[in-house]
C-alpha positions in Angstrom: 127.5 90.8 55.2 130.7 89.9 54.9 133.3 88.5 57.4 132.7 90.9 60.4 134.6 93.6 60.1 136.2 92.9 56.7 136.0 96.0 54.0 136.5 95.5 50.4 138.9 97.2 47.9 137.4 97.9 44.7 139.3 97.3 41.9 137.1 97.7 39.2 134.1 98.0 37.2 132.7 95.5 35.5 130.6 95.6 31.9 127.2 95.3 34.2 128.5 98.7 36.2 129.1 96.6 39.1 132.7 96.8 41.3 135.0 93.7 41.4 136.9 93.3 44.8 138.4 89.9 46.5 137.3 88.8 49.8 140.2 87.7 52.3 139.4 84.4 50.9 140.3 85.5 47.7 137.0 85.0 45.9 135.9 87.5 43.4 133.0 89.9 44.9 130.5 91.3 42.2 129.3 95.0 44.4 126.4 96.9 43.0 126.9 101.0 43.8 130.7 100.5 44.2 133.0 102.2 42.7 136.8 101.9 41.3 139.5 102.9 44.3 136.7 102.8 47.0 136.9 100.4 50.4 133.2 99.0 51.2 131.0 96.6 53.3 128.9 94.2 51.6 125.7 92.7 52.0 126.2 89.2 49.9 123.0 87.9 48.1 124.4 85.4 45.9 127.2 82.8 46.3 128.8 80.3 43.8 132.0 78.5 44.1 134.0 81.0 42.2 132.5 84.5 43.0 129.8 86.4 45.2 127.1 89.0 44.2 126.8 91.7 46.5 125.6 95.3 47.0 127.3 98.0 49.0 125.7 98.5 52.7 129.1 100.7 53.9 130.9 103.2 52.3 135.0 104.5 54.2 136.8 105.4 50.9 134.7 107.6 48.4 135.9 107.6 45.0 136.1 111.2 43.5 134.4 110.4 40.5 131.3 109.4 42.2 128.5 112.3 42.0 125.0 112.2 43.3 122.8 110.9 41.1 120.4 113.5 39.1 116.9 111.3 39.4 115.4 110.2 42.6 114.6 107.0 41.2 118.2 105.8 40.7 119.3 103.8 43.5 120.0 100.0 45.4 116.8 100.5 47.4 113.9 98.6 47.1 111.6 99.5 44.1 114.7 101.7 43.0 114.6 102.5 38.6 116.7 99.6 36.6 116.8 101.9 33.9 120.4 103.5 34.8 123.4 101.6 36.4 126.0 104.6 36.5 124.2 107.5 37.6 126.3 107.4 40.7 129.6 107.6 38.3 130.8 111.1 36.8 130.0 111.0 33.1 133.7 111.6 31.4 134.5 108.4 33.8 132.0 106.2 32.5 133.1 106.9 29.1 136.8 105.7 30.0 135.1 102.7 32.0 133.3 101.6 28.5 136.6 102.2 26.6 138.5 99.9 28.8 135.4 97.3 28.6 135.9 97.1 24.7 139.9 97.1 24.9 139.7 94.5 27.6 137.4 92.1 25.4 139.1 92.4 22.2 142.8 91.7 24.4 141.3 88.8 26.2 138.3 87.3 24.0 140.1 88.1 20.8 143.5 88.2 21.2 143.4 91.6 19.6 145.1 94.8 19.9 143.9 97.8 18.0 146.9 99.6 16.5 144.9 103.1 17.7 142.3 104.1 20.0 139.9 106.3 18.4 138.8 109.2 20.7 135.2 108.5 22.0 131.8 109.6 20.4 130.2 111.2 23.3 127.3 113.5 23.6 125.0 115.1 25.6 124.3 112.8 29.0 121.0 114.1 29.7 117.7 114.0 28.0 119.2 112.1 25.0 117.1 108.8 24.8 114.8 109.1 21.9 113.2 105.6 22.3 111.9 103.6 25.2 109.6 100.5 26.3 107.9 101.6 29.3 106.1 99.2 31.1 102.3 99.8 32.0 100.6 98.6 35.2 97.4 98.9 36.8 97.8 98.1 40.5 94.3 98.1 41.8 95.6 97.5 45.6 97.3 101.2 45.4 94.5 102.5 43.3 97.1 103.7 40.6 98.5 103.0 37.4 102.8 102.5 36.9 104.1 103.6 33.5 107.9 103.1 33.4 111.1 101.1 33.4 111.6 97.9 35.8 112.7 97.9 39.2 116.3 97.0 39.5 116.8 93.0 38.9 112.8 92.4 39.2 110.1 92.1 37.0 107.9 95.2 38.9 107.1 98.3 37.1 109.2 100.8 38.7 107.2 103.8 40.8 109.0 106.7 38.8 107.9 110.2 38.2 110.1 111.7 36.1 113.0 110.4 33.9 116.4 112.4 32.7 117.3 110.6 30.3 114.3 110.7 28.1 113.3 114.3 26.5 111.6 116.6 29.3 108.8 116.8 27.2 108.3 113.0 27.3 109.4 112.9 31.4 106.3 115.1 31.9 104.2 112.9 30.3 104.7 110.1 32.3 102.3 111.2 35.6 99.4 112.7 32.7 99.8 109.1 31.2 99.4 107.2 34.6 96.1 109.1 35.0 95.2 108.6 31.2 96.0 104.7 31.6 94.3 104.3 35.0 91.0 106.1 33.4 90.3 103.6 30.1 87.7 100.6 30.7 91.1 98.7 28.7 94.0 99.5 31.9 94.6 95.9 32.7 94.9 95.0 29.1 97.4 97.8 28.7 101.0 96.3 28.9 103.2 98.5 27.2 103.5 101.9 26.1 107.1 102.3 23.7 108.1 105.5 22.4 109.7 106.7 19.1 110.5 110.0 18.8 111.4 111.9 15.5 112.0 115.5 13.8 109.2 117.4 15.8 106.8 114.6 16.3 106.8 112.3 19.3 104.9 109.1 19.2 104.0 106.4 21.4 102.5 102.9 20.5 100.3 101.7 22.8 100.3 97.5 23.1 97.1 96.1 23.7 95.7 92.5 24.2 92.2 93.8 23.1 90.4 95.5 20.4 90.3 99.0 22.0 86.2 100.6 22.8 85.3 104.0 20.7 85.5 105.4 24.5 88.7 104.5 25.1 89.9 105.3 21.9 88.7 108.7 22.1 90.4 109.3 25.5 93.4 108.7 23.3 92.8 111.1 20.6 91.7 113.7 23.4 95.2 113.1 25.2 97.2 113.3 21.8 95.4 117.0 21.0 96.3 118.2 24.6 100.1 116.9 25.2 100.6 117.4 21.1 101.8 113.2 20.2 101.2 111.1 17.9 99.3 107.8 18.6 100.0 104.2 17.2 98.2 101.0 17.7 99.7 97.7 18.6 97.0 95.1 18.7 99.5 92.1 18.1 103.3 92.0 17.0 105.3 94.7 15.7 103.9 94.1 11.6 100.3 94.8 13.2 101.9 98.7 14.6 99.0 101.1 12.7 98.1 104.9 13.7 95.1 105.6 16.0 94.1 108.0 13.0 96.0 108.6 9.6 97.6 111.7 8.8 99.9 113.9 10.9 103.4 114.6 10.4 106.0 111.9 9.5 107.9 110.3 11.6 111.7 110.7 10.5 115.2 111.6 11.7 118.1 113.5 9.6 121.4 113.2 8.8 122.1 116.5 7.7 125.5 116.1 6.9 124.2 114.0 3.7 121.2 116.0 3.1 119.4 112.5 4.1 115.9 112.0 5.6 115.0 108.4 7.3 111.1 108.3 7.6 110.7 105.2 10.0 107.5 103.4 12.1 107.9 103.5 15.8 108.5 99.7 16.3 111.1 99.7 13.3 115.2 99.8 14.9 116.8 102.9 14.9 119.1 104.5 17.6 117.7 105.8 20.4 120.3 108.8 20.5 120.1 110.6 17.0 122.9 113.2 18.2 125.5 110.3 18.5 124.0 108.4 15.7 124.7 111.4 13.4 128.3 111.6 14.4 128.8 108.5 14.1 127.6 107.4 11.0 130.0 110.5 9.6 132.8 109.4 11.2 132.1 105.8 10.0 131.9 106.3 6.6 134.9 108.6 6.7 136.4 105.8 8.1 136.2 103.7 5.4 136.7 106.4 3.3 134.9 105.0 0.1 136.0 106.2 -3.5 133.8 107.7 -6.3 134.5 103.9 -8.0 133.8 101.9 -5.7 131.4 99.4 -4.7 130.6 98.8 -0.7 127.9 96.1 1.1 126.6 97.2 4.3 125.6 94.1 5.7 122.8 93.9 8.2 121.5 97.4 6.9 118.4 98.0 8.8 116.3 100.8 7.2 119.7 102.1 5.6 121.0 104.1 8.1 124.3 103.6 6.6 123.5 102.7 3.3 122.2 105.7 2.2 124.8 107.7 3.7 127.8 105.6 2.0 125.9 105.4 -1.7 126.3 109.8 -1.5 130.1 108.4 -1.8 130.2 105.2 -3.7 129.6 103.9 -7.3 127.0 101.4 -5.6 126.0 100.1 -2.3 124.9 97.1 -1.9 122.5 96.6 1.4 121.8 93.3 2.7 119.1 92.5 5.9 117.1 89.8 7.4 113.6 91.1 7.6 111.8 91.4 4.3 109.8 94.4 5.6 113.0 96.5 6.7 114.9 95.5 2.7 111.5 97.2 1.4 111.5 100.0 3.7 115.2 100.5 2.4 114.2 100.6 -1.0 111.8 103.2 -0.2 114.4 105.6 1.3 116.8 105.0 -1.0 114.2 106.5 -3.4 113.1 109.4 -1.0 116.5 110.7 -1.2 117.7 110.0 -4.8 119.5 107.1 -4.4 118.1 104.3 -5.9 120.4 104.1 -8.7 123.4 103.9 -6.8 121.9 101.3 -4.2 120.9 98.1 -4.5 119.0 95.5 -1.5 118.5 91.8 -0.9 117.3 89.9 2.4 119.1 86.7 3.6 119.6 85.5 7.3 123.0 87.1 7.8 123.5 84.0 11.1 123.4 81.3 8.2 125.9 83.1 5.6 128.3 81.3 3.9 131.4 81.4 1.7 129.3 81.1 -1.3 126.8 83.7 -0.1 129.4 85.7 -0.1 130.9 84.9 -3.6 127.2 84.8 -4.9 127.3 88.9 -3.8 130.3 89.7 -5.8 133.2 92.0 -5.2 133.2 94.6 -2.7 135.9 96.8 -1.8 134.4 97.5 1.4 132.4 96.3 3.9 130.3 98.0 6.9 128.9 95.5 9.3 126.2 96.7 11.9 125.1 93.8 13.3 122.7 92.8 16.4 123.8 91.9 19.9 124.3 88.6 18.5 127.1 89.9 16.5 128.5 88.7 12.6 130.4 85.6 13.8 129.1 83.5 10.7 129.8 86.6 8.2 133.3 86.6 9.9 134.1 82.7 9.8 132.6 83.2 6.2 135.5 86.0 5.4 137.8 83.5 7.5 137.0 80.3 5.2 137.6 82.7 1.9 140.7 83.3 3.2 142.0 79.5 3.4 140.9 78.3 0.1 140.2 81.2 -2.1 137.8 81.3 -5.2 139.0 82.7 -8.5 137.7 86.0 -9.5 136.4 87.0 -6.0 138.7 89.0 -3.5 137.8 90.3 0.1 137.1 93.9 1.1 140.3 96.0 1.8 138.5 97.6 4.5 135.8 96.9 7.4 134.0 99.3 9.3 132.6 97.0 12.0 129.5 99.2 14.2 129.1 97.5 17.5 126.4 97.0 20.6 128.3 94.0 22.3 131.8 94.3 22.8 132.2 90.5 23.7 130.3 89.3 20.0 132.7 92.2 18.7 136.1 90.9 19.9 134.6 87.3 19.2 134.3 88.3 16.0 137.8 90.5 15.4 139.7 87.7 16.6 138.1 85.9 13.4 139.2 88.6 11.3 142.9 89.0 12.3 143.7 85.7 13.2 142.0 83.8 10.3 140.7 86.0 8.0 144.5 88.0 7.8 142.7 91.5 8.4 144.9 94.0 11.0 142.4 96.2 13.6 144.1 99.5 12.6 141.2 101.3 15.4 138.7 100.6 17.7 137.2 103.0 19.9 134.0 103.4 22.6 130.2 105.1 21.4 128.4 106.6 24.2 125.6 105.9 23.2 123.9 105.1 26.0 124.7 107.2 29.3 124.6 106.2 32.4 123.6 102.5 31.6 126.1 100.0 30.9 125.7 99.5 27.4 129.0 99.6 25.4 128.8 100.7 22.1 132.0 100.3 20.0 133.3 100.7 16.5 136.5 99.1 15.1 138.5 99.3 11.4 139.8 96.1 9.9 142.4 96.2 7.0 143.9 93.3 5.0 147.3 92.6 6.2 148.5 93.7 3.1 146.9 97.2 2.8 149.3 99.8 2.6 
């Protein structure tokens, strides 16, 4: 506890959903379940020199955004889900928490200000997660079988039941799949179960450390024809993903606004929330508003989410990844929908670029960047290098759409761009993509200091 007697006031939320309060001794206090503009006992479990982690074991002043929770996992208890942080926090107010996380980091970690605030992609809250990593378990001491997210800050398999923010279809899998685990001769051998779902088809990969028996394999096919999904085998890393049996429909998501379909494998990246994802590759690329003659990279471009999307606008788009196997999985989409003419793909480690690199790629007018967690900072010092000692017959983009899951590798990064590179952040603005979890999603629009 803290000092007898002594009750918090929360001040804020922090990017981990926690609140931030001072102690009468002045030291920052980290309070899992708090809430902005509540007052609150702690119970501290972790002290350093300059701040205190704590959880919430009080509660006199209740914010009124806080709601009750929709899933009975969600929670500080013991065994409590770690899959949500904010269930406790009224959606519309986690969405302004997120956009204050990203405007906060780009003020204080890049020294940038956007010139406007883009309204928020939001969504529905519920029901929306179209990929997951559930853990699997066999617990032989409580003569059952776990299939789920961690507990909160431990390695355990949660207990859970039933999920919201997963499909319904999928949340009622999850006790059928307990019992379908707990019943193979493989269930300790079992780890992981990740799903993928797609335009009508749902499939789930199932990791195992051992070449599965026909009898178990069977119980798979026998599970698939009664709950109607699609089995996948993952016998070692992600290259080794195969289906249980070949045929079936094709797993692949839309984006109907470009008459675009993305076939994808289960274990490739792609957003988990395909309502957001669609709005906000639109509003990207009308963003950057690409002209009939010109030519755009799309730099770490995954399976082309983007690319594809921007070459229905552009003269050419060049798309430039990492991984070997995603560039030729590109290539392939690019020709399922028509575009391989106006598209073009090359793999290079994208944390290694340099200024020739990017001379080497030629002229682009404009630039998406979709980067990692890690975020683009060589790609941005790159830009920033250009930019001091020029190269003749090359020029930088006028434009940047930069798409991003870390708001601190984002600002990082921004501050690059305006302060070295000479770009001006004309927007930034928050994607929901995840509700009820602390991830902040962002996007922000970079223009040479020039631009009109």
């Amino acid at each position: 506890m803290t000092a007898p007697d002594e009750w918090l006031n929360v001040e804020s939320l922090d990017i981990e959903a926690q609140g931030v309060a001072h102690n009468q001794d002045g030291k920052v206090v980290f309070i899992d379940g708090a809430l902005p503009r509540e007052q609150v006992q702690v119970e501290v479990h972790r002290r350093k020199n300059q701040w205190e982690q704590a959880s919430m074991v009080a509660l006199r002043r209740e914010s009124a955004q806080r709601v009750r929770p929709r899933c009975p996992h969600f929670g500080l208890h013991a065994g409590a889900c770690g899959g949500c942080k904010m269930q406790h926090l009224e959606a519309s107010a986690q969405v302004a928490i997120k956009q204050r996380v990203l405007e906060d980091n780009l003020a204080h970690l890049g020294k940038v200000r956007p010139e406007r605030v883009l309204r928020p992609i939001e969504g529905p809250t519920w029901g929306y997660r179209l990929r997951a990593r559930f853990s699997v378990r066999h617990v032989p001491k409580k003569g059952t079988v776990l299939v789920g997210f961690h507990e909160r800050k431990s390695r355990y398999v949660a207990d859970i039941r039933e999920c919201h923010v997963v499909p319904r279809a999928v949340s009622d899998l999850l006790l059928p799949l307990r019992e379908l685990v707990g019943g193979m001769e493989a269930r300790d051998r079992l780890p992981q179960i990740e799903l993928a779902v797609g335009e009508g088809v749902t499939a789930l990969v199932l990791r195992h450390l051992e070449p599965l028996s026909a009898g178990d394999a069977q119980r798979l096919r026998d599970f698939a024809a009664q709950h109607g999904v699609q089995w996948w085998l993952q016998p070692k890393g992600p290259d080794t993903v195969h289906l249980l049996d070949e045929g079936g429909p094709e797993l692949a998501y839309r984006l109907p606004e470009f008459g675009l379909v993305m076939p994808f494998k289960p274990t490739d990246f792609t957003q988990v929330n395909h309502q957001i994802n669609t709005v906000l590759v639109g509003r990207a690329v009308r963003l950057l508003d690409v002209q009939p003659h010109e030519r755009v990279i799309d730099w770490f471009c995954g399976l082309g989410n983007f690319t594809l999307p921007l070459a229905t606008r552009a003269r050419e788009v060049l798309g430039i990844e990492g991984s070997e196997t995603l560039v030729a999985r590109s290539r392939e989409n690019a020709a399922r929908n028509g575009l391989g003419d106006r598209t073009a793909f090359a793999a290079r480690n994208l944390f290694e670029i340099t200024p020739a690199d990017l001379v080497s790629f030629g002229v682009a007018d404009k630039w998406l960047v979709d980067p990692p967690r890690e975020g683009a900072f060589a790609l941005a010092k790159a830009l920033g290098d250009l930019a001091a000692e020029p190269v003749a017959g090359w020029t930088p983009p006028q434009r940047i759409v930069y798409v991003s899951c870390n708001p601190a590798t984002l600002a990082r990064d921004a501050g690059l761009l305006v302060h070295v590179a000479g770009y001006r952040c004309v927007a930034a603005g928050a994607v929901n993509m995840f509700p009820h979890t602390a991830h902040v999603e962002s996007m922000a629009v970079f223009e040479r200091g020039d631009a009109a």
